[in-house]
LONUDO-542992 format. One record per residue (C-alpha): x, y, z. Coordinates in steps of 0.1 Angstrom, whole numbers, plus 5000, padded with zeros to 4 digits. Each point is the difference from the previous one (the first is absolute). Layout:
N
PT    u    v    w
PT    X    Y    Z
...
This chain:
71
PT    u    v    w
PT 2393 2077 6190
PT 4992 4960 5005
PT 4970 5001 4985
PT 5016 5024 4965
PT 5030 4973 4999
PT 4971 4970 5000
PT 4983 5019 4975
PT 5029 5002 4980
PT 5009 4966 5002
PT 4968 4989 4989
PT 5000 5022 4969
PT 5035 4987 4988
PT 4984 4965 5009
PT 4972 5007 4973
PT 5021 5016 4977
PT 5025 4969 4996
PT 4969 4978 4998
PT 4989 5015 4976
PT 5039 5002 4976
PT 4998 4967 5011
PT 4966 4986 4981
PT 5007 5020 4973
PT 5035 4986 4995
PT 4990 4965 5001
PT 4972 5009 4979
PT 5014 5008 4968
PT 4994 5008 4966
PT 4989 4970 4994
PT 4977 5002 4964
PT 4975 4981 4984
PT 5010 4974 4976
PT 4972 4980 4986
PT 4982 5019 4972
PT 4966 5000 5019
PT 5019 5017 5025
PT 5015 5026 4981
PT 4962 5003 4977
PT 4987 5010 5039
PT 5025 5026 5007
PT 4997 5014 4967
PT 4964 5003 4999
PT 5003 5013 5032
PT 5027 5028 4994
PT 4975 5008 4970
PT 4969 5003 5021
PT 5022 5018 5023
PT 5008 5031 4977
PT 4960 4998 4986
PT 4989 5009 5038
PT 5030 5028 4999
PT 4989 5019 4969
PT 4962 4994 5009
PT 5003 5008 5038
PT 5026 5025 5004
PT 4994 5035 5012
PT 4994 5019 4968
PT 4972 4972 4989
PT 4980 4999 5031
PT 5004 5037 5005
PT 4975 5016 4973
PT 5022 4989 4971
PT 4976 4993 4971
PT 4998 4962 4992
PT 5024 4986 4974
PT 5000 4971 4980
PT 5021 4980 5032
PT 4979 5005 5026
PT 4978 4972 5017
PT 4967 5005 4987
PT 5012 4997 4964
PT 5004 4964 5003
């Protein structure tokens, strides 16, 4: 029963560090442009390896006009 109760403990332990960090953290957000030019090429390159690497591509899908080796 000791050892469940420890176990316990230590889970709740994690689980407030981890509210904790992520509380403190914030949503803190770019504000200089070359910060915001990085996240949006990166949102962009983002949804390229979606549509190019997703299920229906890589599973015998013919190629389209999106896919990797087009470009």
């Amino acid at each position: 029963m000791v050892t469940v109760l420890i176990f316990l403990g230590l889970l709740a332990g994690a689980a407030v560090l981890l509210v904790v960090t992520l509380l403190r953290r914030g949503n803190s957000r770019t504000e200089n442009a070359e910060g915001l030019l990085i996240e949006q090429q990166s949102r962009i390159q983002a949804h390229s390896d979606r549509v190019s690497f997703g299920t229906f591509s890589v599973h015998n899908a013919p190629p389209t006009m999106t896919d990797q080796h087009r470009r």
